[in-house]
ZAKOLDO-475671 format. One record per residue: residue in three letters; chain; x negated, z negated, y negated of N, C-alpha, C, CB in turn. Coordinates in nm, 4 decimals. Glycine has a CB too. Layout:
GUMI|ALA|A|X|Z|Y|X|Z|Y|X|Z|Y|X|Z|Y $
...
***
This chain:
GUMI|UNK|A|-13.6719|-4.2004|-15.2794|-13.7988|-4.1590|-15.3325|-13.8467|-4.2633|-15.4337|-13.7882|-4.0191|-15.3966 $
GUMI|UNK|A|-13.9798|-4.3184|-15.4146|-14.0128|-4.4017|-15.4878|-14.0912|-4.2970|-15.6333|-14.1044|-4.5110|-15.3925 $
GUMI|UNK|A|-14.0533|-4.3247|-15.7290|-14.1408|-4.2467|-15.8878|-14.1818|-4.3633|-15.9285|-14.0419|-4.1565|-16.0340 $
GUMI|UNK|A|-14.3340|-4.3127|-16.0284|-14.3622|-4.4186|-16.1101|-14.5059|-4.4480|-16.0089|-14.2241|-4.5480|-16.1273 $
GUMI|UNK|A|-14.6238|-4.3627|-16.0794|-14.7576|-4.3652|-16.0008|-14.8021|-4.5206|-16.0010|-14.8809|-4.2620|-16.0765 $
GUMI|UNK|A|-14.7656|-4.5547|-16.1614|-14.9057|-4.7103|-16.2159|-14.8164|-4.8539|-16.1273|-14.9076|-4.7650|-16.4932 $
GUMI|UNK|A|-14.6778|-4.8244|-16.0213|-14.6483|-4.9406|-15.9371|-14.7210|-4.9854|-15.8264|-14.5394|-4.9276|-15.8922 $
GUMI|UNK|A|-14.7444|-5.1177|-15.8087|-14.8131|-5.1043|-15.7220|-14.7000|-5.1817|-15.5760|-14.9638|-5.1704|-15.7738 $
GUMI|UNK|A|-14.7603|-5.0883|-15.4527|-14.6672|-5.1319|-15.3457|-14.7436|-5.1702|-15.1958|-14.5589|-5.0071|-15.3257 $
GUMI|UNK|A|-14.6623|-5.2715|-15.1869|-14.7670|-5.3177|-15.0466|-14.6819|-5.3112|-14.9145|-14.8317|-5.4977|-15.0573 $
GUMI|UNK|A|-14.7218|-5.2560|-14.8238|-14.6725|-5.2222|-14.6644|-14.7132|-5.3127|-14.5650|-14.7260|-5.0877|-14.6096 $
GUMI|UNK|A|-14.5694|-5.3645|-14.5384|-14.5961|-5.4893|-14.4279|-14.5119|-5.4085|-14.2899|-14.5045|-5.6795|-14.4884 $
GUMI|UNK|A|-14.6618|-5.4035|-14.2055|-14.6421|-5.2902|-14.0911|-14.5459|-5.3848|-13.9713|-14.8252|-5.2251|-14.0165 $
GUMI|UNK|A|-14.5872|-5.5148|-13.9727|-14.5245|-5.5921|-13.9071|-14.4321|-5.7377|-13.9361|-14.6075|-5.6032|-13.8425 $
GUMI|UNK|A|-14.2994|-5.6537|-13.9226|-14.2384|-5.7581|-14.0022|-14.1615|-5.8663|-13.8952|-14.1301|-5.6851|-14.1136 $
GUMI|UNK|A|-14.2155|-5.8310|-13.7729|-14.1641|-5.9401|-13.6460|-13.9921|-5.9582|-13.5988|-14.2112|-6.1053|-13.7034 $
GUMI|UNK|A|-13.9297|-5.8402|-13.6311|-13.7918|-5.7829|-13.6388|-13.7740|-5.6523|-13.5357|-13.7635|-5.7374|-13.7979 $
GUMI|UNK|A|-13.7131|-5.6894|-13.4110|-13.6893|-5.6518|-13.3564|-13.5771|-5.4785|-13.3892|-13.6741|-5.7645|-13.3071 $
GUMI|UNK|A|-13.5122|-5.4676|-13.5115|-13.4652|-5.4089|-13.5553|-13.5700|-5.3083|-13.6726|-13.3674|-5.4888|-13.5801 $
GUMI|UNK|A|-13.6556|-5.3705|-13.6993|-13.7148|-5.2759|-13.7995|-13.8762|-5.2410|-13.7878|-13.6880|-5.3394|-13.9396 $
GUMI|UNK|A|-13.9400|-5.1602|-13.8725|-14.0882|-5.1587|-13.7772|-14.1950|-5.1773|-13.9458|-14.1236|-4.9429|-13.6490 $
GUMI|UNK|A|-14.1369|-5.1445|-14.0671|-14.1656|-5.1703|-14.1448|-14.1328|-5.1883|-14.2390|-14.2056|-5.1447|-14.1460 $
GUMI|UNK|A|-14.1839|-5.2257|-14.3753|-14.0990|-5.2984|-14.5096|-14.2390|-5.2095|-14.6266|-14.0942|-5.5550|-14.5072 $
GUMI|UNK|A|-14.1460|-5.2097|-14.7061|-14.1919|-5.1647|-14.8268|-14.1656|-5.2392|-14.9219|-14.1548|-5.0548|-14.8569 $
GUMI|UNK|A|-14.2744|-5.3027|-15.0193|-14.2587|-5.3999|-15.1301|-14.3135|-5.3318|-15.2415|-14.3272|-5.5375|-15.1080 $
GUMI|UNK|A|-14.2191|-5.3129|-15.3672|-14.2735|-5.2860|-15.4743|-14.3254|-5.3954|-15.5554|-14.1953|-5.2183|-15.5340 $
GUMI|UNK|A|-14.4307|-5.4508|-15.6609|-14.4707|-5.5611|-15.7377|-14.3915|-5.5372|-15.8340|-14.6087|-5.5788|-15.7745 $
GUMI|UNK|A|-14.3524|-5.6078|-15.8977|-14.2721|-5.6178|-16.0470|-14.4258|-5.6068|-16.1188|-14.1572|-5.7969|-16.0891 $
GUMI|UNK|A|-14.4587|-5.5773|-16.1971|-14.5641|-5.5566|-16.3529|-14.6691|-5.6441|-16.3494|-14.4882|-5.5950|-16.5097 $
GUMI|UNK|A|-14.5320|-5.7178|-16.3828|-14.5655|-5.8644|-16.4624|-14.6360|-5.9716|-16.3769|-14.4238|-5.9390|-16.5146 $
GUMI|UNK|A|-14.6532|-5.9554|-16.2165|-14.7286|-5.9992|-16.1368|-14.8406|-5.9728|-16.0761|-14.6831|-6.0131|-16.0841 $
GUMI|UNK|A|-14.8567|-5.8108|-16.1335|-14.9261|-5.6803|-16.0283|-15.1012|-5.7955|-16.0326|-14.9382|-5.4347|-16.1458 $
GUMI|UNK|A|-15.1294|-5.8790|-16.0961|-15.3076|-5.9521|-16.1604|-15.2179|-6.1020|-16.0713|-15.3631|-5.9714|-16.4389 $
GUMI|UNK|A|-15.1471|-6.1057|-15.9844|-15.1410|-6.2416|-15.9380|-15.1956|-6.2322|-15.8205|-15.0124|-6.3049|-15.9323 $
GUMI|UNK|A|-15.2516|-6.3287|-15.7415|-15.3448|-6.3024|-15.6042|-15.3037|-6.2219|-15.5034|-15.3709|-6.4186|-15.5307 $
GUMI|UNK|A|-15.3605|-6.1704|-15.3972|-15.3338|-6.1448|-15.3061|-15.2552|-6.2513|-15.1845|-15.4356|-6.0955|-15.2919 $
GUMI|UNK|A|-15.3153|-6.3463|-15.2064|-15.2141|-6.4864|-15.0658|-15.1217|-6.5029|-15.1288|-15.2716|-6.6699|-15.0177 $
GUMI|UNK|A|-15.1008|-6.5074|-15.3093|-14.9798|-6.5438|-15.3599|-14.8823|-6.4488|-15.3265|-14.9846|-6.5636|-15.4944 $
GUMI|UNK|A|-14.9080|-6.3156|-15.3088|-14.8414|-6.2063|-15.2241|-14.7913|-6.2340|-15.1442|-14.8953|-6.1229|-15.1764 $
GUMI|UNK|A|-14.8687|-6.2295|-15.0807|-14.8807|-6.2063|-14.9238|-14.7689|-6.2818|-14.8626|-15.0251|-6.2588|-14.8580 $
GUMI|UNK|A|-14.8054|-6.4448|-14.9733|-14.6697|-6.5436|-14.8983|-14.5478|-6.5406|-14.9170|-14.6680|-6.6693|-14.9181 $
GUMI|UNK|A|-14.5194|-6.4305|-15.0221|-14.4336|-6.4206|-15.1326|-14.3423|-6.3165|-15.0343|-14.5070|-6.3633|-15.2952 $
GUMI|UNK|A|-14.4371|-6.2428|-14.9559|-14.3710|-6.1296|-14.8861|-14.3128|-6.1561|-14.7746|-14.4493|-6.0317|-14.8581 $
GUMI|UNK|A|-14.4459|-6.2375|-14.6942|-14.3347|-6.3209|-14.5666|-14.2172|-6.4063|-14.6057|-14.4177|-6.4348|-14.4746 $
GUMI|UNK|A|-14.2132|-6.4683|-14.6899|-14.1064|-6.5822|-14.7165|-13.9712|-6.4637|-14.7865|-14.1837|-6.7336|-14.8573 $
GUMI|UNK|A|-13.9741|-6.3719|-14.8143|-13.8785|-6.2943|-14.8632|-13.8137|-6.2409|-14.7186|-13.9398|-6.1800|-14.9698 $
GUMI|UNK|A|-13.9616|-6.1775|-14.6686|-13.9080|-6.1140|-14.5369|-13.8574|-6.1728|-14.3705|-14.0117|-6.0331|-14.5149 $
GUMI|UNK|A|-13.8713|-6.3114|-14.3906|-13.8066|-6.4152|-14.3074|-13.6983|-6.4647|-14.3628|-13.8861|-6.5209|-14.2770 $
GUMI|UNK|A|-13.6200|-6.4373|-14.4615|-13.4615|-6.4470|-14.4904|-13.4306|-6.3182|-14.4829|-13.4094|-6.5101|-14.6317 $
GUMI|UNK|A|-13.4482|-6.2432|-14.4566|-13.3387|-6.1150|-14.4274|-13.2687|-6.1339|-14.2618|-13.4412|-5.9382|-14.4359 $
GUMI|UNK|A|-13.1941|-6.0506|-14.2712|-13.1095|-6.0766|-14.1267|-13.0711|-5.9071|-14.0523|-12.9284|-6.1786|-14.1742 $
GUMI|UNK|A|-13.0577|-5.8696|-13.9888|-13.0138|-5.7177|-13.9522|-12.9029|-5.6951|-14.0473|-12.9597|-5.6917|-13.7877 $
GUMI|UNK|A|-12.8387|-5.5663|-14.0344|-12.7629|-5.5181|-14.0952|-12.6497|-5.5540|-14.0167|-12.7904|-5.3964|-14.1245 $
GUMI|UNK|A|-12.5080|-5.6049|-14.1245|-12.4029|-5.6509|-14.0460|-12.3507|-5.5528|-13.9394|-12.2979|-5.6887|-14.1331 $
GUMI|UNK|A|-12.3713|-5.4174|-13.9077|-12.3198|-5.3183|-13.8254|-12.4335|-5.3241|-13.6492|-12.3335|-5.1515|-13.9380 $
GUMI|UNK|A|-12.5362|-5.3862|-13.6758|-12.6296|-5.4387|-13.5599|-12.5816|-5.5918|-13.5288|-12.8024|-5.4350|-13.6088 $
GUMI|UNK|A|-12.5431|-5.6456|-13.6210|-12.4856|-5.8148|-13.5901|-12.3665|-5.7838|-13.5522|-12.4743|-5.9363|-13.7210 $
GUMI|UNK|A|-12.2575|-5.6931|-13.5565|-12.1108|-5.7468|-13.5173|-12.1493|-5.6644|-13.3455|-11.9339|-5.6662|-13.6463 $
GUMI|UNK|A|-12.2177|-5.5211|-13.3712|-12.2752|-5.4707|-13.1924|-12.3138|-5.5985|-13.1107|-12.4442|-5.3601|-13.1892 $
GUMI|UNK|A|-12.4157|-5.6864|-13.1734|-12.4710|-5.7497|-13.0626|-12.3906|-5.8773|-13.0611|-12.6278|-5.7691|-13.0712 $
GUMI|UNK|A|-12.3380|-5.8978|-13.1523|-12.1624|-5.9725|-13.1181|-12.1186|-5.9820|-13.0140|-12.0428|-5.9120|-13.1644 $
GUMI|UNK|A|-12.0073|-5.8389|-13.0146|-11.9939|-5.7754|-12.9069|-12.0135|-5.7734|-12.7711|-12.0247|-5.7176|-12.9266 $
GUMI|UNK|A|-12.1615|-5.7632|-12.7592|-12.1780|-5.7644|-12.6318|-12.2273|-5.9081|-12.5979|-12.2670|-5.6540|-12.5913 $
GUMI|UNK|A|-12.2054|-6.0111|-12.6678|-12.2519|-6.1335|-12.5995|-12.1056|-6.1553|-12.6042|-12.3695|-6.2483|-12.6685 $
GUMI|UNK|A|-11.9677|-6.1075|-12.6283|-11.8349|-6.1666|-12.6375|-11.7766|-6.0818|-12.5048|-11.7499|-6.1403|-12.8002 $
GUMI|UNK|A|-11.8382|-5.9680|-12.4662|-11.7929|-5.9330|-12.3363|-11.8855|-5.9468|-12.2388|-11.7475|-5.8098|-12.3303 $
GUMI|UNK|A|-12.0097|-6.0155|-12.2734|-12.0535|-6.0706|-12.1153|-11.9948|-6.2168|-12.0466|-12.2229|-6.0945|-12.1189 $
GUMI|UNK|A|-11.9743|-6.2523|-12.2030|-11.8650|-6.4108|-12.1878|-11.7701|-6.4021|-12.0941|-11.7670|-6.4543|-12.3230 $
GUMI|UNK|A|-11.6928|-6.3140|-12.1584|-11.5517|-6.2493|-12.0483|-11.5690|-6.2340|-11.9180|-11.5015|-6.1027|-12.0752 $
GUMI|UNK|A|-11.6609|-6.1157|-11.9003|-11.6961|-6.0644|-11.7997|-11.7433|-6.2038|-11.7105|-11.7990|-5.9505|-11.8335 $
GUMI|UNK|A|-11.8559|-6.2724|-11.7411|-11.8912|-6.4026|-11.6218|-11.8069|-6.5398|-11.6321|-12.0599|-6.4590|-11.6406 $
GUMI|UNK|A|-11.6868|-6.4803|-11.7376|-11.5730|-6.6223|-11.6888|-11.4486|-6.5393|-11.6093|-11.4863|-6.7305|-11.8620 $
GUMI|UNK|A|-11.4554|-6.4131|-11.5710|-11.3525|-6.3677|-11.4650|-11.3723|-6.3835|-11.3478|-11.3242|-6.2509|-11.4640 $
GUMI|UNK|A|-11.5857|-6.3445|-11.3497|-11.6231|-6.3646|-11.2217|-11.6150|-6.5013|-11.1581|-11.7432|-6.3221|-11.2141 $
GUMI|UNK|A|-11.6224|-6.6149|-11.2610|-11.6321|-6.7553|-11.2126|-11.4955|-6.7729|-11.1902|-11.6981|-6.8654|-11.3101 $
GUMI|UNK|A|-11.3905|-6.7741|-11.2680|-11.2952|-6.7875|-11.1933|-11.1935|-6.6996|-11.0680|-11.2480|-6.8175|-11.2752 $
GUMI|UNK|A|-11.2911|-6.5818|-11.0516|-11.2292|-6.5446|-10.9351|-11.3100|-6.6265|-10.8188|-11.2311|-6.3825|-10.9198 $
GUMI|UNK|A|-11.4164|-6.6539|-10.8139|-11.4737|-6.7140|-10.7159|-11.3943|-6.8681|-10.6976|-11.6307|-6.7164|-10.7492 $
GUMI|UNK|A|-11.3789|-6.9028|-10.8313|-11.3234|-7.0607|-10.7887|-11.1754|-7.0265|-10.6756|-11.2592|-7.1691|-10.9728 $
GUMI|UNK|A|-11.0595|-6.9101|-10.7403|-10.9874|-6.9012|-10.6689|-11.0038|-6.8819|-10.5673|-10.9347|-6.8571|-10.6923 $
GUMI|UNK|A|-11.0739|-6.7800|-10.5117|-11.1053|-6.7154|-10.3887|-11.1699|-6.8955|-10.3012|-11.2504|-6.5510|-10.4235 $
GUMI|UNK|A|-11.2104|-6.9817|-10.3620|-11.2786|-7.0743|-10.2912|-11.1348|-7.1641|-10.2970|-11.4354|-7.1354|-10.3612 $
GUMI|UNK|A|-11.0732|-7.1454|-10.3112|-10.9166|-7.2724|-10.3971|-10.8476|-7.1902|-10.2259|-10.7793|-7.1982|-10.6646 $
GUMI|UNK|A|-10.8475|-7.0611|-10.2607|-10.7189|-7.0065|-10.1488|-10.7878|-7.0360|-10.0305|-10.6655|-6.8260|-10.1491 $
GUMI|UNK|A|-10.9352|-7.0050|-9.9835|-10.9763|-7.0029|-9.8839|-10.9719|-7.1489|-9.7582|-11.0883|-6.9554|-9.9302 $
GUMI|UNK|A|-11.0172|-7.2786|-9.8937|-10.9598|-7.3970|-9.8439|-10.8369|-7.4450|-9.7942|-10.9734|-7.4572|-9.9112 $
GUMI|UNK|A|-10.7525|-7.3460|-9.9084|-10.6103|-7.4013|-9.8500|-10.5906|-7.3511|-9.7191|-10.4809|-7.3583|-9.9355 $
GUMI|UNK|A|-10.6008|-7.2544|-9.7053|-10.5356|-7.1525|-9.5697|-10.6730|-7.2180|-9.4283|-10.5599|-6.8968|-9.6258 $
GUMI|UNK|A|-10.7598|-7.2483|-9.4757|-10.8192|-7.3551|-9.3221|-10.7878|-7.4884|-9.3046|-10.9785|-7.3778|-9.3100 $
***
């Protein structure tokens, strides 16, 4: 719960994150009379160093470490299957 009416907060609906759909920025005070672009840039450049949450990064880990697996069993069963097939003609 955000308290505290006189903060002011700006909603960035699109934060280009496949994981999230929006961001909430509170102003510190002491900036609330600084421009709007000085914002604005202030908000993208904050919100282009964030990264997912490590529990969405080790998932999609995961599944790029067992598709690895998975299409180096298939390649090497095919190489064998192509290794035995030569030998035996």
């Amino acid at each position: 719960m955000i308290k505290g009416i006189s903060r002011q907060i700006i909603e960035i609906a699109d934060v280009q994150n496949k994981y999230f759909e929006k961001a909430w920025l509170v102003i510190k005070p002491e900036y609330a009379n600084v421009g709007a672009v000085t914002i604005d840039k202030q908000a993208d450049y904050y919100l282009s160093g964030l990264t997912p949450p490590l529990s969405l990064q080790k998932n999609h880990m995961r599944i790029k470490y067992i598709t690895f697996c998975a299409l180096s069993a298939l390649f090497s069963s095919v190489i064998t299957a192509a290794v035995f097939y030569t030998s035996i003609s």
